[in-house]
N, CA, C and O atoms as a GROMACS GRO file, in nm:
protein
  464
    1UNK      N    1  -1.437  -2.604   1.061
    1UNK     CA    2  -1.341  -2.631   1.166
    1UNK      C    3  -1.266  -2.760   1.138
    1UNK      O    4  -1.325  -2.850   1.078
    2UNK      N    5  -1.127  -2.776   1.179
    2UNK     CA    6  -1.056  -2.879   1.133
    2UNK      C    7  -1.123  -2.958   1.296
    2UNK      O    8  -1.183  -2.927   1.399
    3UNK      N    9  -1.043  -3.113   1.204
    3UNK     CA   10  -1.070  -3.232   1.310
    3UNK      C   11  -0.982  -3.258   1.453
    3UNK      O   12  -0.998  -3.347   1.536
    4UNK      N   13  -0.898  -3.164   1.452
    4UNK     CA   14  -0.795  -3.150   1.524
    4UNK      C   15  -0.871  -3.136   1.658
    4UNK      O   16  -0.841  -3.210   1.752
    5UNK      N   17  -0.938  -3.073   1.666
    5UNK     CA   18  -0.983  -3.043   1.797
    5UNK      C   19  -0.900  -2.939   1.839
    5UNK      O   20  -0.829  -2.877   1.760
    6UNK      N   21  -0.907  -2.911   2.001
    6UNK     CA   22  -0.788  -2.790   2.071
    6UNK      C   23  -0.676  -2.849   2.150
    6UNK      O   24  -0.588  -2.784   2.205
    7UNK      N   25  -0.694  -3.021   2.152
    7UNK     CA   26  -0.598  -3.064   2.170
    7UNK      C   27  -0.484  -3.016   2.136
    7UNK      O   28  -0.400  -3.018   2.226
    8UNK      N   29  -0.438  -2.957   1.998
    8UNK     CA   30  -0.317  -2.891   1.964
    8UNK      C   31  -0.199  -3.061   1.928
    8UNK      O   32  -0.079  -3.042   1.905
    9UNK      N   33  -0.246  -3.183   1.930
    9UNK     CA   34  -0.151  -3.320   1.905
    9UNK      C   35  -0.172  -3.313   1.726
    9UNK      O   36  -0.127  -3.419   1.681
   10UNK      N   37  -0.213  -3.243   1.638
   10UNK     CA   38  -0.221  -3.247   1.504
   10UNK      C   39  -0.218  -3.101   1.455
   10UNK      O   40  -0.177  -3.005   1.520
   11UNK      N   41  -0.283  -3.099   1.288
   11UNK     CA   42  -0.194  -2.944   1.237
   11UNK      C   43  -0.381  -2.959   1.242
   11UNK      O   44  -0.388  -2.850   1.187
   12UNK      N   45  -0.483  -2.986   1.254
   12UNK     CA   46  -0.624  -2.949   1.254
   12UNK      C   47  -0.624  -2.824   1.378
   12UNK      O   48  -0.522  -2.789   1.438
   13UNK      N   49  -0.766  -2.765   1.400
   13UNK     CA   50  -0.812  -2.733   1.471
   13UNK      C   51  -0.733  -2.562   1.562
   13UNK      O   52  -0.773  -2.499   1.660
   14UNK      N   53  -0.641  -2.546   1.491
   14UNK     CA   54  -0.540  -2.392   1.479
   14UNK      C   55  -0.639  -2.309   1.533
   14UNK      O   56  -0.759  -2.333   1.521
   15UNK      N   57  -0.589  -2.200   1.597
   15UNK     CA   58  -0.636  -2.066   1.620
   15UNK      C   59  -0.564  -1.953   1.506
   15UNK      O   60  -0.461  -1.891   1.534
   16UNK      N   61  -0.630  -1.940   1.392
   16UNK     CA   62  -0.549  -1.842   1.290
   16UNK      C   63  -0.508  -1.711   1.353
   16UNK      O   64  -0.394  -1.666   1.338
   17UNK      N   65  -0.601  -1.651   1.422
   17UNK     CA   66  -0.548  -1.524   1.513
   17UNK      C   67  -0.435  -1.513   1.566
   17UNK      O   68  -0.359  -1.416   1.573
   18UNK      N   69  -0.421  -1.689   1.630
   18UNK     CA   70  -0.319  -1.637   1.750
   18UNK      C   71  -0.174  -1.747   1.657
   18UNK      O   72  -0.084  -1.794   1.726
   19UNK      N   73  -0.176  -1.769   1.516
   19UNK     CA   74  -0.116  -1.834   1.383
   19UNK      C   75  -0.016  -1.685   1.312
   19UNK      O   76   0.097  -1.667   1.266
   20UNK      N   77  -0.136  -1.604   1.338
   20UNK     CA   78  -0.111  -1.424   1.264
   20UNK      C   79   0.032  -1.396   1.284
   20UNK      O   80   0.129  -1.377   1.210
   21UNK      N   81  -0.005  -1.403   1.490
   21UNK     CA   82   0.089  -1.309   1.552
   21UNK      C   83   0.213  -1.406   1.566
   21UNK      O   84   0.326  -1.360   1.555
   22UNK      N   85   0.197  -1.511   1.584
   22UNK     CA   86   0.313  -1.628   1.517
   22UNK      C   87   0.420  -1.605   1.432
   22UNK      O   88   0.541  -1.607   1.451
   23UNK      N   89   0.322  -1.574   1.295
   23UNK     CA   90   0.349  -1.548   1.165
   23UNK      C   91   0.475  -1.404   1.165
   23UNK      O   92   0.596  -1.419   1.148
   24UNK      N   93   0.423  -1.306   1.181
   24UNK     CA   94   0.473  -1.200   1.233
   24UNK      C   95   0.635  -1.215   1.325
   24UNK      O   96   0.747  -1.170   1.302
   25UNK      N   97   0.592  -1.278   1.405
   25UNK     CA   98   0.726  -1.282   1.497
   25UNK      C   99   0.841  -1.346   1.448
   25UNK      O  100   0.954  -1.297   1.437
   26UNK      N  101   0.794  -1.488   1.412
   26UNK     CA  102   0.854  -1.567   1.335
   26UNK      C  103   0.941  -1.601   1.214
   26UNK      O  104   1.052  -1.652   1.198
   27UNK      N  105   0.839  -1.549   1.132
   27UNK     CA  106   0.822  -1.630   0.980
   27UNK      C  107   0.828  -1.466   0.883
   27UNK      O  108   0.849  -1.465   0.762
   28UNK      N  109   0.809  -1.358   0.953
   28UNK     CA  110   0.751  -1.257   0.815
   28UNK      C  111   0.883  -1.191   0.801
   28UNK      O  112   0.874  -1.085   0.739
   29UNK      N  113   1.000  -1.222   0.840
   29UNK     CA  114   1.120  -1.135   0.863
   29UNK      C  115   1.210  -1.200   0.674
   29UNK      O  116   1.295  -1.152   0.598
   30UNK      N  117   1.121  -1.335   0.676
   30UNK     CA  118   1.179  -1.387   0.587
   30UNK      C  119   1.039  -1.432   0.463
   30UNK      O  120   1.065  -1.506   0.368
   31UNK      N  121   0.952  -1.398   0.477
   31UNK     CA  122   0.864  -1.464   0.401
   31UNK      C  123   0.734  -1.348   0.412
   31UNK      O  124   0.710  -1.257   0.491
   32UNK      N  125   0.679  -1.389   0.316
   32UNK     CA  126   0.520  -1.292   0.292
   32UNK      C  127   0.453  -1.395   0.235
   32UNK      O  128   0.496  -1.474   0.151
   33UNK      N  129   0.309  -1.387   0.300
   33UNK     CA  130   0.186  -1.512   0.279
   33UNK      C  131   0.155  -1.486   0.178
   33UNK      O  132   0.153  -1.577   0.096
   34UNK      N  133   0.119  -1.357   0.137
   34UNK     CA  134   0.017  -1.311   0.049
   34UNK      C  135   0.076  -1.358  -0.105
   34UNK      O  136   0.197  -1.351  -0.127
   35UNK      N  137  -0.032  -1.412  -0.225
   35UNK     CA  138  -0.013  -1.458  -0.313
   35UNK      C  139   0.010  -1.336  -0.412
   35UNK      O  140  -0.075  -1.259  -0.456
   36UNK      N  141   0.164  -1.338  -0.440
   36UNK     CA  142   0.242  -1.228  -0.566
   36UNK      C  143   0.263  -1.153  -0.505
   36UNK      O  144   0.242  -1.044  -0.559
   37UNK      N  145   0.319  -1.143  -0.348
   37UNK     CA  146   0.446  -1.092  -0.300
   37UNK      C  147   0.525  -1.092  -0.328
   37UNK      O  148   0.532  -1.148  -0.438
   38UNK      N  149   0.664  -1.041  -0.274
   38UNK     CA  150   0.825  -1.073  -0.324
   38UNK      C  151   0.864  -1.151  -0.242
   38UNK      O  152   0.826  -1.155  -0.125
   39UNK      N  153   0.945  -1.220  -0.292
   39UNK     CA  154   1.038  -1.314  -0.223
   39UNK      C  155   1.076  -1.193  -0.178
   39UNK      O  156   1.074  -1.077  -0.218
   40UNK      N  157   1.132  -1.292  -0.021
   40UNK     CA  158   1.267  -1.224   0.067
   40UNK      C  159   1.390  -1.317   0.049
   40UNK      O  160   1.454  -1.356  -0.049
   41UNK      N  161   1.398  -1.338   0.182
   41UNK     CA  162   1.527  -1.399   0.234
   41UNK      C  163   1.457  -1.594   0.174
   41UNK      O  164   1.508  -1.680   0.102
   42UNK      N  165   1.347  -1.591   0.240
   42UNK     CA  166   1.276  -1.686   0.153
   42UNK      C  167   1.183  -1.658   0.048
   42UNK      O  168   1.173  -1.557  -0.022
   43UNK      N  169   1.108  -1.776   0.047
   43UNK     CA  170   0.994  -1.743  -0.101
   43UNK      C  171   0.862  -1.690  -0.050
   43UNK      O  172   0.820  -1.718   0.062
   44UNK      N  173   0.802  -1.618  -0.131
   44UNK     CA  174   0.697  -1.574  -0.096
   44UNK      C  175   0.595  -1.751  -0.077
   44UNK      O  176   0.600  -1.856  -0.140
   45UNK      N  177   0.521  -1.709   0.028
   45UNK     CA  178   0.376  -1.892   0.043
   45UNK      C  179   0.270  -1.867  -0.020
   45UNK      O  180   0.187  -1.959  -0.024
   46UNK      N  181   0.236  -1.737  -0.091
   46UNK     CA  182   0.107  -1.775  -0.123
   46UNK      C  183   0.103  -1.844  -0.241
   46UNK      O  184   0.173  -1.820  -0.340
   47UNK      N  185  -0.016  -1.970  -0.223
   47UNK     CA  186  -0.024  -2.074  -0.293
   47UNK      C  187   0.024  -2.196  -0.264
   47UNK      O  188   0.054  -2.290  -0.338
   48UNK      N  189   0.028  -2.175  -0.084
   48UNK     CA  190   0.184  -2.297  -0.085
   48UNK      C  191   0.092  -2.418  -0.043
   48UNK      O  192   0.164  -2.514  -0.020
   49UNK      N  193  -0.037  -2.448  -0.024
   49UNK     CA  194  -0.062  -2.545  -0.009
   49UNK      C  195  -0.104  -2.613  -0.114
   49UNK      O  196  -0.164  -2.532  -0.185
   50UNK      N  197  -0.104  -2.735  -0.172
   50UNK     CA  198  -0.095  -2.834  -0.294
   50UNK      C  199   0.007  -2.776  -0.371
   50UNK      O  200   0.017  -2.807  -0.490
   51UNK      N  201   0.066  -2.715  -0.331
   51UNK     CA  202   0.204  -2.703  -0.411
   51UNK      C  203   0.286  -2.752  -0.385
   51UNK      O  204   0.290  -2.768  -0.263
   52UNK      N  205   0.454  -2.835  -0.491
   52UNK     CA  206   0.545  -2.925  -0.395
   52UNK      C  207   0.661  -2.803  -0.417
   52UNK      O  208   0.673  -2.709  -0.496
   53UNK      N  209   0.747  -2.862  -0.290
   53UNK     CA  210   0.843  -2.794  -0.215
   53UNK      C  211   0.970  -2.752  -0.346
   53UNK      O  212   1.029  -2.839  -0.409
   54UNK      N  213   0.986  -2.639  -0.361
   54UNK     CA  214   1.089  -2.605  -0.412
   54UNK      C  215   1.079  -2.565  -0.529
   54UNK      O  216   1.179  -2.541  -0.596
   55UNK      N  217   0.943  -2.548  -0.580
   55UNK     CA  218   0.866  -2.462  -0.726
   55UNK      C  219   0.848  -2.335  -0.768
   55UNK      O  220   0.871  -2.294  -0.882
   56UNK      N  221   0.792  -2.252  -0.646
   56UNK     CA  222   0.773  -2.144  -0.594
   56UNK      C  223   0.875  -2.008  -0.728
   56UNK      O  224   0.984  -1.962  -0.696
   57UNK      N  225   0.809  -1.973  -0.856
   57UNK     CA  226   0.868  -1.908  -0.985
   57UNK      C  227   0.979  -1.796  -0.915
   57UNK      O  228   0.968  -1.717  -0.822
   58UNK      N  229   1.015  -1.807  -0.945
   58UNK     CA  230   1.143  -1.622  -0.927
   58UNK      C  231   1.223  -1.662  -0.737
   58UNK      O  232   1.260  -1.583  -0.651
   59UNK      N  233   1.221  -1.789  -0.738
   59UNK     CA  234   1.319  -1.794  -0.637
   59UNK      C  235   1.438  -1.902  -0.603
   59UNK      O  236   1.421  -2.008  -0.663
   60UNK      N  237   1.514  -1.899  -0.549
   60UNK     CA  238   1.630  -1.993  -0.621
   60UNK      C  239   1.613  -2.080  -0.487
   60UNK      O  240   1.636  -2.023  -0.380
   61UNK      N  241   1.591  -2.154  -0.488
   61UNK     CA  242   1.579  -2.264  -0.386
   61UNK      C  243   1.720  -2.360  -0.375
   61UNK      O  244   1.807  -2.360  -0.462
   62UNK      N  245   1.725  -2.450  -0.236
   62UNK     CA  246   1.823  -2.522  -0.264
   62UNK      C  247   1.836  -2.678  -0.320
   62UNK      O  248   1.758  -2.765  -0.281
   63UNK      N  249   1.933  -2.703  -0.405
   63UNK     CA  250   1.879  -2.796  -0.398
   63UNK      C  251   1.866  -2.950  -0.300
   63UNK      O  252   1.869  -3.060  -0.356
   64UNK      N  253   1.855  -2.939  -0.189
   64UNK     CA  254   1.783  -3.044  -0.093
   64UNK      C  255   1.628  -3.036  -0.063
   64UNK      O  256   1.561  -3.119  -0.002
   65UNK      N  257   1.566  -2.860  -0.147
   65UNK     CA  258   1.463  -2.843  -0.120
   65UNK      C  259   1.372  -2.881  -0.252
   65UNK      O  260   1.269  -2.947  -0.261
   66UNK      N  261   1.451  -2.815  -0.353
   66UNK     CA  262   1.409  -2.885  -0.477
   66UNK      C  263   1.370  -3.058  -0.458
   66UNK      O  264   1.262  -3.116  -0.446
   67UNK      N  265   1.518  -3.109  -0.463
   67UNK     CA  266   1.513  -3.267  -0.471
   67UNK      C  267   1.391  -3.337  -0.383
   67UNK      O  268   1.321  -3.428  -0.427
   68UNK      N  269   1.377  -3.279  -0.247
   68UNK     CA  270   1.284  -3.335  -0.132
   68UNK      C  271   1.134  -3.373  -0.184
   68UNK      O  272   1.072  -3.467  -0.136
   69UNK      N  273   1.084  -3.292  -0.284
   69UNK     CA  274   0.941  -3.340  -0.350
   69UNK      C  275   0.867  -3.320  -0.313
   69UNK      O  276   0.769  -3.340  -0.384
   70UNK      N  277   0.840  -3.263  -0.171
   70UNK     CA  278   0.720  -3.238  -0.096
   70UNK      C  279   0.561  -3.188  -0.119
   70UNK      O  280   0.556  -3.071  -0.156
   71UNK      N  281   0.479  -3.228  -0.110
   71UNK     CA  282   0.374  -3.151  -0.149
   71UNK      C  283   0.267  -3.124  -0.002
   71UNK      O  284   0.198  -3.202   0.064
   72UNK      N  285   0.290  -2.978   0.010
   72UNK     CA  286   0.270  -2.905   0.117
   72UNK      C  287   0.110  -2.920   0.114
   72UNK      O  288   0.030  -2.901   0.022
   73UNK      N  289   0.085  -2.976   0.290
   73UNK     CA  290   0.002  -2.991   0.310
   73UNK      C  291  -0.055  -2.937   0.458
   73UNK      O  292   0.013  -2.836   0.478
   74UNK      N  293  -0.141  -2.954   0.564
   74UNK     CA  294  -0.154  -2.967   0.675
   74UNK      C  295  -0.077  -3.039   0.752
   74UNK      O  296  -0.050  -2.991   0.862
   75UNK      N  297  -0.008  -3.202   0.709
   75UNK     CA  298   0.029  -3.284   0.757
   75UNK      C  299   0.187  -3.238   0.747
   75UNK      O  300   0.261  -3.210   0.842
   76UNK      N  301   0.219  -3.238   0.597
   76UNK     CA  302   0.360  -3.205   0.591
   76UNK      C  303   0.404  -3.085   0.660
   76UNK      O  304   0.514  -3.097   0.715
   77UNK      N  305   0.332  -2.946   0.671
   77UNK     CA  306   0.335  -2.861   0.743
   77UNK      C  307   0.394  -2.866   0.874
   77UNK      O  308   0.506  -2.830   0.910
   78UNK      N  309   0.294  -2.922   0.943
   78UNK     CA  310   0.324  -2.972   1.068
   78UNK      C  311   0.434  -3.054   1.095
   78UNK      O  312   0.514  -3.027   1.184
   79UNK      N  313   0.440  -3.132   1.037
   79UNK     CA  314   0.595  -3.224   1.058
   79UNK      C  315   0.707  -3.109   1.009
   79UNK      O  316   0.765  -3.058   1.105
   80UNK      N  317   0.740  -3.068   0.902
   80UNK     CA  318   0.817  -2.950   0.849
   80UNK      C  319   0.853  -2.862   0.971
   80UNK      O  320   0.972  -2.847   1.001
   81UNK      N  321   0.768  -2.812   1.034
   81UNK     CA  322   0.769  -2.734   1.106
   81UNK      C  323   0.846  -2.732   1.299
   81UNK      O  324   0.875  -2.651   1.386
   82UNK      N  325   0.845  -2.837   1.281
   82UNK     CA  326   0.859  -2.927   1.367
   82UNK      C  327   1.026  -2.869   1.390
   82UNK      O  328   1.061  -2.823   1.499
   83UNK      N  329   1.104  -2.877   1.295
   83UNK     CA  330   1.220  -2.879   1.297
   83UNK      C  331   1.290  -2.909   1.079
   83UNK      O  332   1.319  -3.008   1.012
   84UNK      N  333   1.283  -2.738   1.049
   84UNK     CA  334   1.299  -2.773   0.902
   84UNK      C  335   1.404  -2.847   0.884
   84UNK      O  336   1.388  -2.919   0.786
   85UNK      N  337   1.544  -2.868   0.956
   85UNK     CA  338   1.636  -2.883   0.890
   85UNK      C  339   1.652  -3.013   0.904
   85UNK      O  340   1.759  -3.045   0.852
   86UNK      N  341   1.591  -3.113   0.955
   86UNK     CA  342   1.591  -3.201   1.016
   86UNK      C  343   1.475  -3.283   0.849
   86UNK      O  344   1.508  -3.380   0.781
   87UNK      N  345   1.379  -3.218   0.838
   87UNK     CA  346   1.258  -3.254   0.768
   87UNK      C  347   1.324  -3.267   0.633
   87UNK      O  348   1.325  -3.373   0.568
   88UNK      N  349   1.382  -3.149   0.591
   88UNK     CA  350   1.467  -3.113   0.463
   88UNK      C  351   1.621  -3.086   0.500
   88UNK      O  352   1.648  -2.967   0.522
   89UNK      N  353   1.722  -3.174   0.510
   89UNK     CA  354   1.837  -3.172   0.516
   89UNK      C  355   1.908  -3.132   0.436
   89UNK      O  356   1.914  -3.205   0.337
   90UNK      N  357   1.994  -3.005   0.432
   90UNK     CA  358   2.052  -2.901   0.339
   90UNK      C  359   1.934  -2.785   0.308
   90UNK      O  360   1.955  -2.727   0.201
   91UNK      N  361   1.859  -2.758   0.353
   91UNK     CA  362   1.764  -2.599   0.327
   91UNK      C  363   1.852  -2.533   0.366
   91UNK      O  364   1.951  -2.560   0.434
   92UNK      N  365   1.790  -2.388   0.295
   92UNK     CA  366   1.816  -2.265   0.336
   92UNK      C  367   1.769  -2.211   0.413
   92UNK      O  368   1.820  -2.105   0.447
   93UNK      N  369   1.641  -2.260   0.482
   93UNK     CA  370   1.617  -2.227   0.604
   93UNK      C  371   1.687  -2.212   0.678
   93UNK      O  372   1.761  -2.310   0.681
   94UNK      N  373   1.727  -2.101   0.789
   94UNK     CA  374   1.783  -2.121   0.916
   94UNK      C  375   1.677  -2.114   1.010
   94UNK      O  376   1.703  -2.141   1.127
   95UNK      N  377   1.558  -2.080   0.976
   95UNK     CA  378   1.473  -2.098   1.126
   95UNK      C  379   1.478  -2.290   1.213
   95UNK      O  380   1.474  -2.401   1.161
   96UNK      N  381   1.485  -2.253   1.337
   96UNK     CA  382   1.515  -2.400   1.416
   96UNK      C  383   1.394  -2.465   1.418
   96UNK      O  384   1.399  -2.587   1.407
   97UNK      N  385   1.244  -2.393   1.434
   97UNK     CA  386   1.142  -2.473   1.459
   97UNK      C  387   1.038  -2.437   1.564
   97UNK      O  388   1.074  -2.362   1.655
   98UNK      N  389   0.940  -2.474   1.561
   98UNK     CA  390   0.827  -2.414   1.675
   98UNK      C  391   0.821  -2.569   1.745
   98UNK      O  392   0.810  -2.659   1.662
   99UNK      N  393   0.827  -2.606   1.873
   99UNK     CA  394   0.865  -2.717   1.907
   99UNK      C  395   0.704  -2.790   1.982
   99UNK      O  396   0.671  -2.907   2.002
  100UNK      N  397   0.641  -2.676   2.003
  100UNK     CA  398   0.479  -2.677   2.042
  100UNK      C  399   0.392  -2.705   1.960
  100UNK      O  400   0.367  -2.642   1.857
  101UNK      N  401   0.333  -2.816   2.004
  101UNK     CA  402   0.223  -2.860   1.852
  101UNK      C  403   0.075  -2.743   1.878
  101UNK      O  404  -0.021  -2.781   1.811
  102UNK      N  405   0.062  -2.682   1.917
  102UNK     CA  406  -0.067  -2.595   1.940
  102UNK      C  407  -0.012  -2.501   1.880
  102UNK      O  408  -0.092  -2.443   1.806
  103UNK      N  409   0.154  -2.435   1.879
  103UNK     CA  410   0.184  -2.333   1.783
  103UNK      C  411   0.207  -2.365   1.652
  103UNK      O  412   0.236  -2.278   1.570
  104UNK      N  413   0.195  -2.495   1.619
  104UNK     CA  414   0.247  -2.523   1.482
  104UNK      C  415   0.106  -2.514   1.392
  104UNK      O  416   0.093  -2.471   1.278
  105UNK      N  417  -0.009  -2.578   1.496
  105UNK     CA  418  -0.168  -2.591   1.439
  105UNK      C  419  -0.204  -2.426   1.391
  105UNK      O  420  -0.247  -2.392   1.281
  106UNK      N  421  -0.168  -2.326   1.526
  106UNK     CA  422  -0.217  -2.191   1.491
  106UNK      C  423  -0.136  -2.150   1.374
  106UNK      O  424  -0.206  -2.101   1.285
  107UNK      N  425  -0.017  -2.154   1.351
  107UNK     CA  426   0.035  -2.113   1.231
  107UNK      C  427  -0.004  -2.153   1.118
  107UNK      O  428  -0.002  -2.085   1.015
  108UNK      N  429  -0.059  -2.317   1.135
  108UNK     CA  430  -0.098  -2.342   0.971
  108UNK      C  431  -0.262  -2.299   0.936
  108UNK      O  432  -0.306  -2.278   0.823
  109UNK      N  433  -0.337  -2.293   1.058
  109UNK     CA  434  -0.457  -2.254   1.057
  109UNK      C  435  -0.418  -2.091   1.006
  109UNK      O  436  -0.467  -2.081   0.894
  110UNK      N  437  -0.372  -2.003   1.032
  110UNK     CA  438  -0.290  -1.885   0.960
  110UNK      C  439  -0.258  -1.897   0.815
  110UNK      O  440  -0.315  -1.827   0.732
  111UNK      N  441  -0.174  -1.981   0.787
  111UNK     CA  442  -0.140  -1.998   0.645
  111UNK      C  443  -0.246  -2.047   0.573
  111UNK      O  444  -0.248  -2.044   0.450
  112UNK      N  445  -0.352  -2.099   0.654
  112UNK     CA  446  -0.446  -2.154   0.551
  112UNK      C  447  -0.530  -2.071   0.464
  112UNK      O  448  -0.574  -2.097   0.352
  113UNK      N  449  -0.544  -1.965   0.540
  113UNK     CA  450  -0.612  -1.855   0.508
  113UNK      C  451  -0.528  -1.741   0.452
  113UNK      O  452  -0.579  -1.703   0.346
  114UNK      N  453  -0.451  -1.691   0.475
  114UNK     CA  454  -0.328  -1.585   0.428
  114UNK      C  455  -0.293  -1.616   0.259
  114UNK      O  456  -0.302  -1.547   0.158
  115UNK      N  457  -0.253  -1.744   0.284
  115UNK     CA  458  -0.160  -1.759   0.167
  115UNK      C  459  -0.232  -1.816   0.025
  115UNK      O  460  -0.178  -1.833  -0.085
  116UNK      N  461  -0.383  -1.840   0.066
  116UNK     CA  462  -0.516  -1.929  -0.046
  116UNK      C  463  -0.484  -1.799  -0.176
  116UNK      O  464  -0.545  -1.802  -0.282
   0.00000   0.00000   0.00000
């Protein structure tokens, strides 16, 4: 269990279940967790944690996402998530952001597991 607690004030302590259906609503219109999926509209995540932002083989990234350096974590996650375009200025993201820190924890508690 992460240190987060259920407070939901950090990316610890996620409900992956309720991260899934997140995932789904959200995020899968443009992305697939699973490691050696296809890119979509974005890059496929699996593998995306200790990996830095904008590596991801067979997908053309931009470059503000390239340049940004990131190396995806729990922490960066959570801030990222927060509001991408804001985090990474010039992405190709158009998603705006999950603005709830208890939905941002369940989503990465989701990715933690999905995308390994």
């Amino acid at each position: 269990m992460g240190k987060g607690g259920k407070g939901g004030g950090g990316p610890g302590g996620g409900d992956a279940k309720k991260g899934a259906k997140i995932f789904k609503t959200k995020c899968s219109q443009c992305h697939v967790a699973e490691k050696g999926g296809s890119h979509k509209q974005g890059p496929n995540l699996g593998g995306l944690f200790g990996r830095t932002s904008g590596t991801q083989e067979g997908y053309a990234y931009s470059k503000a996402n390239k340049e940004k350096g990131v190396l995806w974590g729990e922490d960066t996650l959570f801030d990222y998530l927060l509001a991408p375009k804001k985090y990474i200025p010039g992405t190709k993201m158009v998603f705006a952001g999950l603005k709830k820190p208890k939905d941002r924890a369940d989503l990465i508690a989701y990715l933690k597991e999905a995308t390994a």
